[in-house]
C-alpha positions as CSV (number, residue, x, y, z in Angstrom):
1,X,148.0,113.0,181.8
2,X,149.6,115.2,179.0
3,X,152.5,114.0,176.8
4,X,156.1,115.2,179.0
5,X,154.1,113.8,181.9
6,X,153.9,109.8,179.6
7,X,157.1,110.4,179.0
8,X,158.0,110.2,183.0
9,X,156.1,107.3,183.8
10,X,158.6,104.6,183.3
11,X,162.4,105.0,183.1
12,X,162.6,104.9,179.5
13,X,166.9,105.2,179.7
14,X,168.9,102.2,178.8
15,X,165.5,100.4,177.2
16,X,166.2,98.7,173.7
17,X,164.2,99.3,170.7
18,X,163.6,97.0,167.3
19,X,162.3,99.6,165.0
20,X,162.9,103.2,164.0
21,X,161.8,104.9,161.4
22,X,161.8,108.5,160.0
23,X,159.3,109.6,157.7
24,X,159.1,112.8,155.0
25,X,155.8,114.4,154.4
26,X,155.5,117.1,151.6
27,X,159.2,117.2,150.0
28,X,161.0,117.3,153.4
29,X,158.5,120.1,154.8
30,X,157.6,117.8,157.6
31,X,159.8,115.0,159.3
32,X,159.2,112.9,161.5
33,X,160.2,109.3,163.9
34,X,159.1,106.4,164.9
35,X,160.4,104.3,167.6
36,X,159.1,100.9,168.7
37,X,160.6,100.1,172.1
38,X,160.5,97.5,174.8
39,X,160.7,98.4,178.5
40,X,162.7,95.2,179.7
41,X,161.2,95.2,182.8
42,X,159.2,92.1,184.3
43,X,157.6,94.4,187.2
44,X,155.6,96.6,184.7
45,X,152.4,95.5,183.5
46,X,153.8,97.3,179.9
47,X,156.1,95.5,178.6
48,X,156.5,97.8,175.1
49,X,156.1,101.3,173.8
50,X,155.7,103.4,170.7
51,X,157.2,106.7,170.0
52,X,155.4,109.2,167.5
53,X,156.9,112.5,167.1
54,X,155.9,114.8,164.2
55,X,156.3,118.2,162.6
56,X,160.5,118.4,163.4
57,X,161.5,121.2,162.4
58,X,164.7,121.2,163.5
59,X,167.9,119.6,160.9
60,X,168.1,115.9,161.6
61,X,170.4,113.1,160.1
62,X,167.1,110.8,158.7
63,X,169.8,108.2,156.4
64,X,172.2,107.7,160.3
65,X,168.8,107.0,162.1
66,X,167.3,104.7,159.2
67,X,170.3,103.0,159.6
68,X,170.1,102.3,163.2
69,X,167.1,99.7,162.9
70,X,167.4,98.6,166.3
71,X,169.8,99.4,169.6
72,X,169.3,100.9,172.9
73,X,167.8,104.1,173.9
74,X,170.1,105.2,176.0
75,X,168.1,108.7,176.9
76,X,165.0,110.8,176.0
77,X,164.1,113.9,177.9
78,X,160.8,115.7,176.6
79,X,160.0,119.3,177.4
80,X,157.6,122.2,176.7
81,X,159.5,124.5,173.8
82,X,159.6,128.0,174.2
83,X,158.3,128.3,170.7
84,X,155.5,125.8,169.6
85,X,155.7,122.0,170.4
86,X,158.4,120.1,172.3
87,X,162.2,120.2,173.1
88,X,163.3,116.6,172.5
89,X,166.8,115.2,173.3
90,X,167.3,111.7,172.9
91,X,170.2,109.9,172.1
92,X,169.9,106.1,170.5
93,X,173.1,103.9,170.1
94,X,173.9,100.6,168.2
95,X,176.6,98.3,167.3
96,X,178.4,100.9,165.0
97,X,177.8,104.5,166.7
98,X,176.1,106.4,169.3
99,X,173.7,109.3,167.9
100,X,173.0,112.3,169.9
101,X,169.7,114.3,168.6
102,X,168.4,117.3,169.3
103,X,165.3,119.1,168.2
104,X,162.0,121.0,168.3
105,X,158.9,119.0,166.9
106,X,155.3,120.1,166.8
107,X,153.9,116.7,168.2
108,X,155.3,114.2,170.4
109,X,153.7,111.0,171.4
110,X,154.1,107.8,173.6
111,X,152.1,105.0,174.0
112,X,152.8,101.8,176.6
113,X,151.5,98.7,175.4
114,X,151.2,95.4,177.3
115,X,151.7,92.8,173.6
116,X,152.8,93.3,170.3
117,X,151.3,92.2,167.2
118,X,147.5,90.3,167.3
119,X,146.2,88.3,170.4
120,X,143.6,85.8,168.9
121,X,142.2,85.8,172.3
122,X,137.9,85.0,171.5
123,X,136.8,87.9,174.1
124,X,133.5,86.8,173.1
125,X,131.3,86.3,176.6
126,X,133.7,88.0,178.5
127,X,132.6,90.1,181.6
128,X,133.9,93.0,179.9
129,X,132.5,92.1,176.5
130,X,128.7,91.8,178.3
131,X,129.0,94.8,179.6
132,X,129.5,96.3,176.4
133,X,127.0,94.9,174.5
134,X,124.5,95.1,177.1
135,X,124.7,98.7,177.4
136,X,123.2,98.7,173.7
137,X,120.5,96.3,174.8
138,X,118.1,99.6,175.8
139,X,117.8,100.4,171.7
140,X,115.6,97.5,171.2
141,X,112.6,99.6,171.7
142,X,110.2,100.7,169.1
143,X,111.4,104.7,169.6
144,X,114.4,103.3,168.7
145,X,113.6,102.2,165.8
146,X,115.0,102.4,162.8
147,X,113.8,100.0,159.8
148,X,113.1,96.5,159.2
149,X,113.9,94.5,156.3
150,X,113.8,90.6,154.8
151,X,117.0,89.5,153.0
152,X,116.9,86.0,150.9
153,X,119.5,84.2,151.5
154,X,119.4,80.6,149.7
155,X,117.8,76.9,150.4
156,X,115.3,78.8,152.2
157,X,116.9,80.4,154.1
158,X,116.5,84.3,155.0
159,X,117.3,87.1,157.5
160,X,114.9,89.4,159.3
161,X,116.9,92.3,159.9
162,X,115.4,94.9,162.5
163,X,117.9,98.1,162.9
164,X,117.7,100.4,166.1
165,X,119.5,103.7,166.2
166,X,119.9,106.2,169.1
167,X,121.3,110.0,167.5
168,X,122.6,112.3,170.4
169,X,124.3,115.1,168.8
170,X,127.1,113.9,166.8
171,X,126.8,110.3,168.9
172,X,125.0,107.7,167.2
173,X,124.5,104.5,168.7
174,X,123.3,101.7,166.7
175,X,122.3,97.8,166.8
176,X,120.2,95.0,164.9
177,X,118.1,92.1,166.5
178,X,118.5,89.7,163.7
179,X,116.0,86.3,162.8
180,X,117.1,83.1,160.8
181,X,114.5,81.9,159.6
182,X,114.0,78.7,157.6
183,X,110.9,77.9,155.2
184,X,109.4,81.4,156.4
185,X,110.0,80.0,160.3
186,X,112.4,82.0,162.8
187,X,115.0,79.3,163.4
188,X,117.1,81.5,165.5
189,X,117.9,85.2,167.0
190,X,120.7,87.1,167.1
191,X,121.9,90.7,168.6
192,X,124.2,92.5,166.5
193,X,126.0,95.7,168.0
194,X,127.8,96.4,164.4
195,X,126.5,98.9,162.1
196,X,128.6,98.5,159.0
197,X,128.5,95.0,157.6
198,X,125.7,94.1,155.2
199,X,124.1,90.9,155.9
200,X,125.8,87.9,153.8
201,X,123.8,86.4,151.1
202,X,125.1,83.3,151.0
203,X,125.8,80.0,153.1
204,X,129.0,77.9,153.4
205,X,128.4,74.4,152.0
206,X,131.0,72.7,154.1
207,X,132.7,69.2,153.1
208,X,131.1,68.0,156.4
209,X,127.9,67.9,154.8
210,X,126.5,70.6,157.3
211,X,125.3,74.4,155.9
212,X,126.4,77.4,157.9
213,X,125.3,81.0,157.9
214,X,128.5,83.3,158.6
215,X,127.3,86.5,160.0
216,X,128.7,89.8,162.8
217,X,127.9,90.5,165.6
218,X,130.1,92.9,166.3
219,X,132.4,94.6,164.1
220,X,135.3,92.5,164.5
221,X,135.4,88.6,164.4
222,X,132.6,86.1,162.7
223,X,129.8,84.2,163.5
224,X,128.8,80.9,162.8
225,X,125.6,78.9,162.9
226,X,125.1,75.8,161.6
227,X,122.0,75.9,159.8
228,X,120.9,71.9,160.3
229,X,121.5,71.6,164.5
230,X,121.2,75.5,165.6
231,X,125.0,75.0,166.9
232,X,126.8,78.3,167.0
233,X,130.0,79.8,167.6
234,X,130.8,83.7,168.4
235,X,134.8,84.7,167.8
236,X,135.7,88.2,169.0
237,X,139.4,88.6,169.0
238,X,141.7,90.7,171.4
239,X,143.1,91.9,168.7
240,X,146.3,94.3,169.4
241,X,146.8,96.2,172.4
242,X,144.8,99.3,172.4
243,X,145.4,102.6,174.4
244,X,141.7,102.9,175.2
245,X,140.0,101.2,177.9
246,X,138.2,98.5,175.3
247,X,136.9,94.8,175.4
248,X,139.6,94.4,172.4
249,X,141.9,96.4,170.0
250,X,141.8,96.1,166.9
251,X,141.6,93.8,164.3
252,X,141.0,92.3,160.7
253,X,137.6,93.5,159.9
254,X,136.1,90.6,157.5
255,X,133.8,91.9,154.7
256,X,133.5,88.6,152.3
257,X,134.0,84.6,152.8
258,X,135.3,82.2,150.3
259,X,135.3,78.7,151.3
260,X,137.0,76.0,149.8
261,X,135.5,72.7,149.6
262,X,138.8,70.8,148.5
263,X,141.1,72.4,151.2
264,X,139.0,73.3,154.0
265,X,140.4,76.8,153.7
266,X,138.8,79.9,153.9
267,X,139.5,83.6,152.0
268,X,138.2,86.3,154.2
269,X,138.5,89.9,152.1
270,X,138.5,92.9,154.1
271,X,141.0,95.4,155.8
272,X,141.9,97.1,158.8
273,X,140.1,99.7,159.6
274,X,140.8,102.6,157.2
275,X,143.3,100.2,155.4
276,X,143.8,98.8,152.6
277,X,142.1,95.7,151.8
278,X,143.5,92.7,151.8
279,X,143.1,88.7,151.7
280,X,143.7,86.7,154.9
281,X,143.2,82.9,155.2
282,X,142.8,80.5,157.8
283,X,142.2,76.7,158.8
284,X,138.2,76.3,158.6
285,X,137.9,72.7,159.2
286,X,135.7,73.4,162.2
287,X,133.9,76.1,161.7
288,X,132.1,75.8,165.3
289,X,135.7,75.9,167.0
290,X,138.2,76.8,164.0
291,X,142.1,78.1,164.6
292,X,141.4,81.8,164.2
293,X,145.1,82.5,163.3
294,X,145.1,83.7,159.3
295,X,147.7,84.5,157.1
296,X,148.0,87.7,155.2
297,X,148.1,87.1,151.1
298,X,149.5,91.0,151.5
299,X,152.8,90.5,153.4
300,X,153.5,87.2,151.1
301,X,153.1,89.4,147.7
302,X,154.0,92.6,149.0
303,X,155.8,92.0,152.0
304,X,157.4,95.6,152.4
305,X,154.0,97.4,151.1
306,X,155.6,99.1,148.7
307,X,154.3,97.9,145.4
308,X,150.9,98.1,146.0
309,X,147.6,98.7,147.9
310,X,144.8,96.2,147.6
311,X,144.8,92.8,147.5
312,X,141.0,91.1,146.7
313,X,140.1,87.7,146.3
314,X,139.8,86.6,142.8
315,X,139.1,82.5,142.9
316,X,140.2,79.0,144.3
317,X,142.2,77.0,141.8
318,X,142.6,73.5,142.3
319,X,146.8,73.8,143.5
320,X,146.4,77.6,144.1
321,X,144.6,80.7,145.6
322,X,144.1,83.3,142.9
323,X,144.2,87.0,144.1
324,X,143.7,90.7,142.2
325,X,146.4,93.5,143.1
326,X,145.4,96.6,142.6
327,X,142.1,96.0,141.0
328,X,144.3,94.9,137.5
329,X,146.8,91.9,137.8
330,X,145.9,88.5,139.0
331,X,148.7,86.4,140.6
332,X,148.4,82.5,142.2
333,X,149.3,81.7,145.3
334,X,150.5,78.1,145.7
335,X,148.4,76.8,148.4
336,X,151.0,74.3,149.5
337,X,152.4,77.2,150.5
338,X,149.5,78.5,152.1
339,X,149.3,75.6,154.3
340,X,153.3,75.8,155.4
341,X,153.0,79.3,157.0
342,X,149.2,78.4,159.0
343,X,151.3,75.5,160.3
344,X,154.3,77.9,161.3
């Protein structure tokens, strides 16, 4: 299905949106918009939409539409432009004034989307999940194989690490069969279909008393075993609403753990994919069966993203989570705080 055909699959007229946005690239060479919509109808399975268009090259009023915010979409008709791109006439109205646009763009997109924001959903042993991960199970075989390697971990503890790749092309399919082992014995095994985490060197010393290995087995989400009863717990989240056909969309992609003994809270540095990294924290008072929901130290800093990139972990304070912006300044975060917006 091409893009003018998207654009005909639901009656987008009279729909409401809650975001627009137009954006300058190179000194007004290239504009563009962004529209997040909501279709308003309890008979679709979609229930929202996002509008892309890029490369306008036509004059448009960018401060009238930034001012819009949010309002009804009262039309949009897409067509093929006799010149390169798309004819787009929409017109978007709110409290104050109705706006009637016309223009030719180079790009014009639409996506359906049946949530908004993150579903914490654990996918994890899901019928579509199995499938996935299954269909990786073929690698562990020794053509497959790619190396092997011994990682110490502490209180003698370590991981056997065996890596399998499969390289068709420019397709490379990868996945690790993974052994705890304790005092030099395998304690437990593990598949892992993510290639880009390194292994984690250290174990959380929880104020239960009980030691437990984090670790991935897929990409997104974290594992935990509880090095003293072999208990485990696997959390794959939904994540947001993806256009592909996918177990899950995506989602925060954890690349270090900072526990707190005092709080029970955990630091998780990381990003979203391509993004820029960031702190999120969460409730790990169970961490066989823990509230995945975390709260980004980004949006209560920086809540607009505009004065800066990366946020990393710097340390736990007694009263306060410390945090590095930008690899220079280090600001507290009161963790009083902290616990106010994970109870929200």
């Amino acid at each position: 299905m091409n893009d003018i055909e998207k654009f005909k699959s639901y009656n987008l007229a009279g729909t409401t949106y809650d975001y627009i946005n137009c954006y300058v690239v190179h000194e007004h060479e290239f504009v563009g918009i962004n529209l997040h919509g909501n279709l308003n109808d309890e008979n679709c399975e979609y229930k929202h939409f996002d509008i892309l268009i890029g490369g306008i090259k036509s004059p448009i009023p960018v401060e009238r539409i930034d001012k819009h915010q949010e309002g009804i979409l009262k039309n949009i008709v897409v067509e093929d432009s006799e010149e390169d791109g798309f004819h787009v006439h929409m017109i978007i109205v709110n409290c104050e004034e109705e706006l009637e646009l016309n223009f030719i763009c180079k790009n014009c997109h639409i996506s359906y989307l049946k949530y908004r924001g993150v579903d914490y959903t654990n996918v994890y042993g899901s019928h579509r999940y199995n499938e996935f991960v299954n269909a990786h199970l073929y690698l562990e075989d020794e053509q497959y194989c790619n190396e092997e390697c011994e990682i110490e971990i502490e209180d003698g503890i370590s991981l056997l690490q065996k890596t399998y790749l499969h390289v068709e092309g420019i397709r490379h399919i990868s996945m690790s069969r993974n052994y705890v082992k304790k005092d030099g014995e395998i304690i437990y095994s593990y598949i892992s279909i993510d290639g880009h985490h390194n292994p984690y060197k250290k174990l959380v010393h929880h104020k239960n008393g009980h030691r437990y290995y984090p670790h991935h087995i897929d990409l997104y989400g974290i594992s935990y075993i509880d090095i003293d009863t072999l208990e485990v717990f696997h959390y794959i989240p939904k994540g947001r609403d993806s256009i592909y056909d996918s177990y899950c969309g995506e989602s925060f992609i954890i690349t270090g753990i900072y526990y707190d003994i005092h709080t029970n809270l955990v630091a998780y540095e990381g990003c979203y994919w391509a993004g820029t990294s960031d702190v999120m924290v969460g409730d790990l008072t169970n961490p066989l069966g823990f509230n995945p929901r975390l709260i980004s130290i980004h949006k209560i800093v920086d809540p607009e993203y505009e004065e800066m990139d990366d946020v990393d972990f710097y340390e736990w304070k007694e009263e306060s989570l410390s945090v590095k912006l930008d690899g220079k300044e280090v600001r507290d975060i009161d963790i009083q705080e902290i616990f106010r917006m994970i109870d929200m």
